[in-house]
Residue, then its C-alpha position, 0 to 999 in steps of 0.5 A: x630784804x629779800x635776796x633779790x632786793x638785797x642783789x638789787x642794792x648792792x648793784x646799785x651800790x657797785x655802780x656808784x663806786x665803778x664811776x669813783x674808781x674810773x675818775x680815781x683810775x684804781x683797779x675796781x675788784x679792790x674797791x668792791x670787796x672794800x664795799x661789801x666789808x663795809x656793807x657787811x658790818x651795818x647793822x641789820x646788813x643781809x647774809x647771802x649764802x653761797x653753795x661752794x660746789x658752784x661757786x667755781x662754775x659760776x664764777x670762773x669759767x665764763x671769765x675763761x671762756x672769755x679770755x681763752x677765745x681772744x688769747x693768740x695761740x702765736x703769743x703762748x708759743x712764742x712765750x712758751x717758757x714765761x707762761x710755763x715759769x708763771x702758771x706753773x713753776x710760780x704757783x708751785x713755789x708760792x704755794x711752798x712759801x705758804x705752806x712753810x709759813x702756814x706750819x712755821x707760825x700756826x701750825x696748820x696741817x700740811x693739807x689744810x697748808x697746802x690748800x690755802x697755798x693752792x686758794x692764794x697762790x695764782x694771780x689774777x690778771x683781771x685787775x692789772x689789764x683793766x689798768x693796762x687797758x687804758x694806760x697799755x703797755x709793751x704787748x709781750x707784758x701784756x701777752x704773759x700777764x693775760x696768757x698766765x690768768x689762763x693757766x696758772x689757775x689749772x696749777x692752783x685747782x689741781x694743787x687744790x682738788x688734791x689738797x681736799x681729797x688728801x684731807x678728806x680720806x686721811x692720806x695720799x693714796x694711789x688712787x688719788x695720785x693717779x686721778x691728779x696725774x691724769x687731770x691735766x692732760x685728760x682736761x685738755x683732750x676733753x676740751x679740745x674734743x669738747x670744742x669741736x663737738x660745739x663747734x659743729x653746733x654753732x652753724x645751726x644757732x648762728x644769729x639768734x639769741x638761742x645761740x648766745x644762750x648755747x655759749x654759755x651753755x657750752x661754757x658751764x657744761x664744760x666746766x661741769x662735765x670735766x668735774x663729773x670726769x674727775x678732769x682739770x675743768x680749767x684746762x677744759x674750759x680753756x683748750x675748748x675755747x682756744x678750740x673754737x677760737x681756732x675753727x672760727x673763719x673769716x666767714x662766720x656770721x658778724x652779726x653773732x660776734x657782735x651780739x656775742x662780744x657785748x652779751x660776754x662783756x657785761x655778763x662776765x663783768x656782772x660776774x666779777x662785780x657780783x663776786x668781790x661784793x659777795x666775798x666782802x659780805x663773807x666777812x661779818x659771819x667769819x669776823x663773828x665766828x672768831x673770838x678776839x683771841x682767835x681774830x688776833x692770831x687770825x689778822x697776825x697770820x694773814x700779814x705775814x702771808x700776804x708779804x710771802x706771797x708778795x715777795x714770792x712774786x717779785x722773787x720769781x719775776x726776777x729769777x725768770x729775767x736773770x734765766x731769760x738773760x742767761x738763755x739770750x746770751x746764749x743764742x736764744x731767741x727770746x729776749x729778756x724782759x727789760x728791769x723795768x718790765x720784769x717790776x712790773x710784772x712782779x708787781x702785777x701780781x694781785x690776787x682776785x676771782x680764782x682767789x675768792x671762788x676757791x674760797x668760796x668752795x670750801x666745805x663748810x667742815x673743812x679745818x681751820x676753814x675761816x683762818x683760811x678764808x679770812x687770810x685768802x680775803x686779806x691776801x686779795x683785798x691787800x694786793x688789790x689796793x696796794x699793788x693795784x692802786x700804784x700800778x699805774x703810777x708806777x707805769x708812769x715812773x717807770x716810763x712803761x707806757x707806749x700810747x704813741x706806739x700803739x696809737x701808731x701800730x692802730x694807724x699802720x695797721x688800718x692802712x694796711x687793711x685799707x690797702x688789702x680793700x683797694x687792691x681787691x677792688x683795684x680791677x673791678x668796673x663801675x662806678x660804685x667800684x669806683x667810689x668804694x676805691x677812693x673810700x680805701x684810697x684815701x684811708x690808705x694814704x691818710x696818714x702821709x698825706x696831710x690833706x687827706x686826713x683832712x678830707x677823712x675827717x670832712x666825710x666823717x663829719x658830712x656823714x654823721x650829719x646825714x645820718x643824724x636827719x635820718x634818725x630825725x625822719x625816722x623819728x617823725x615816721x614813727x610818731x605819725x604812725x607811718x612805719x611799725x615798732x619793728x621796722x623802726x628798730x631795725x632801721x634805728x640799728x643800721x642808723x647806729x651801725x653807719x653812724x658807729x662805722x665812721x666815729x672815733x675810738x672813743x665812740x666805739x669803746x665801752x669800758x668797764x665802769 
């Protein structure tokens, strides 16, 4: 099979297994990398190289970018020293444990040590929102476990860049101290630069594909230039997102955000899919290289860290709630977690893309290289299944969940939007003034009048019966050859757009598998 129809396949496969993981409700990076190991040990199974320069760009900074527009910059404030303990302090002492275990029990150099300390060391929160996304959670949980994905990979991939270049010249030297010294706070104002310079760029793409492609230009020429500049690309990318998202108005164009929003979802899926199948057919030619012997020591030391780095994250969960504790009682601001809530982000802390991809990066004359990618690969695929597969369950037992609060926050929060709409409108004349005031009226007072809901869902359904003659008209216009294909997508669009406008939730979501 040629790379293309083998890509194909695989797809193919991931989409069969996406629907089992939504019936079974599991995490699906675990599922996946399970997939491409099974599919890698079939006979005659394809060897898809991957180039390790460009498999951090590929891989890490569109999820970056995405996840770095829509953080709040007010959450990261307010949970100033939770992020801080997590993307910093966390990785900092997990990659110790590792080193510690690396040089304990197969005597692994200090560099190449701290490497698969850096590689194995930030979660990813990827696998724990999808999960959080249907079952949610407090919004402080969810607020650290996104916010820390953001920043606790600028730790590792510093630690990382710095662990490659001290064994690749032999040594820590001045120069290499001060090109990491000056990363992260070089990343940061390239990014914010970065960010403005792009964002002066978007008015003149607004509302073209051009200007969908442009984003993902900006995404890689971000990630791209701040390696060339020997800079934290993580911080880059993340400070020139947060930057956009920071000079974007009220005013800017919805029908680019729309465009943008379900381009970005599938692509930065297809990214993720693409990634745990692609780590999972790694395993055959790592398996292969290895004698027995080598595969046993191999195996033995990949058990032994993925309980370090498990155990790391569960002690540094509550060392944090116990500091948090100790700073409330003294009259700070920022309560503590619940016992609870500090569990389950302890427990939330399963490895993924940053994992792999670092992995990926690795020379291909690096020491030790298949030891440290195989325990990386093991680290993943056990967090994944295990802490992944008994997240929810554990949401359930630990009675963490809040449906109704945010089913109630939802319903708050449009009636305050409807209110905003009304009072706008309250002093204007006419009778279409008129009839869009008594729109918002009565989603305004929806929720504690008992017939007005009534009334709600009574529009609701009259509209969506109209509009499903209309689609039935513009149907019979374009099979008589009254209206050109042009013209009939665009009416088509407004038809979804009205139709879309009074559905429900559920009708507007589109979830990940």
């Amino acid at each position: 099979m040629t790379f293309f129809e083998t890509l194909v396949a695989l797809l193919a496969v991931a989409i069969l297994l996406l629907q089992v993981t939504r019936r079974m409700r599991l995490p699906y990076p675990g599922i996946l990398a399970a997939a491409g190991v099974a599919v890698a040990m079939l006979p005659g199974a394809p060897t898809i190289p991957i180039d390790p320069p460009t498999a951090l760009a590929l891989f890490i900074a569109p999820v970056l970018v995405d996840s770095a527009y829509d953080f709040p910059v007010g959450a990261a404030r307010r949970m100033l020293l939770p992020l801080f303990f997590y993307a910093v302090v966390a990785v900092l002492v997990t990659t110790g444990v590792v080193v510690s275990i690396s040089m304990l029990t197969v005597g692994l150099p200090i560099a190449v040590a701290v490497t698969l300390g850096a590689i194995v060391s930030p979660p990813d929160a990827a696998a724990a929102t999808a999960v959080l996304s249907n079952l949610p959670v407090a919004r402080r949980v969810d607020a650290l476990l996104k916010g820390e994905s953001l920043f606790n990979d600028a730790t590792a991939l510093l630690l990382f860049g710095a662990a490659l270049t001290v064994q690749a010249r032999g040594g820590l030297d001045v120069g290499t101290a001060l090109q990491v010294g000056i990363a992260a706070p070089g990343g940061i104002l390239f990014g914010i630069v970065f960010g403005f310079f792009v964002s002066r760029l978007r008015p003149i793409t607004e509302n073209t594909v051009g200007g969908t492609l442009l984003q993902f230009v900006y995404a890689f020429s971000t990630w791209l230039i701040a390696e060339h500049l020997h800079l934290s690309a993580v911080l880059a990318t993340v400070a020139s997102a947060m930057t956009l998202a920071t000079l974007s108005s009220v005013r800017d164009s919805p029908r680019m955000r729309v465009h943008s929003f379900a381009v970005w979802t599938t692509v930065v899926f297809l990214l993720n899919v693409v990634a745990f199948l692609l780590m999972g057919l790694q395993a055959r030619r790592i398996l292969e290289a290895m004698s027995a012997e080598e595969l046993q020591r191999a195996m033995g030391f990949a058990v032994i860290v993925v309980v370090g780095v498990i155990l790391a994250r569960m002690a540094m969960a509550f060392l944090l709630h116990a500091v948090v504790a100790s700073r409330h009682r003294s009259g700070h601001e920022l309560a503590p977690f619940t016992s609870g809530e500090t569990f389950l982000v302890g427990w939330a802390g399963m490895r993924g893309l940053v994992t792999l991809a670092t992995a990926f990066a690795l020379p291909a004359d690096f020491p030790e290289r298949d030891l440290v990618v195989l325990t990386a690969f093991a680290v993943v695929l056990a967090t994944l299944v295990i802490q992944g597969a008994t997240l929810a369950p554990m949401i359930h037992l630990l009675k963490l969940g809040r449906q109704a609060e945010v089913r109630d926050e939802l319903k708050v929060a449009r009636r305050s939007l409807a209110e905003a709409a009304f009072q706008r409108l309250e002093k204007e004349d006419g009778t279409e003034a008129e009839a869009i005031r008594t729109i918002c009226r009565d989603h305004w007072t929806a929720s504690t009048e008992a017939n007005k809901a009534s009334a709600l869902d009574r529009r609701r359904d009259l509209t969506i019966a109209a509009v499903l003659a209309q689609r039935q008209r513009l149907e019979e216009l374009r099979d008589t050859d009254q209206i050109g294909a042009t013209q009939y997508l665009e009416l088509q669009e407004d038809l979804d757009w009205k139709q879309l406008s009074v559905g429900s939730d559920e009708d507007r979501r589109i979830t990940e598998s």
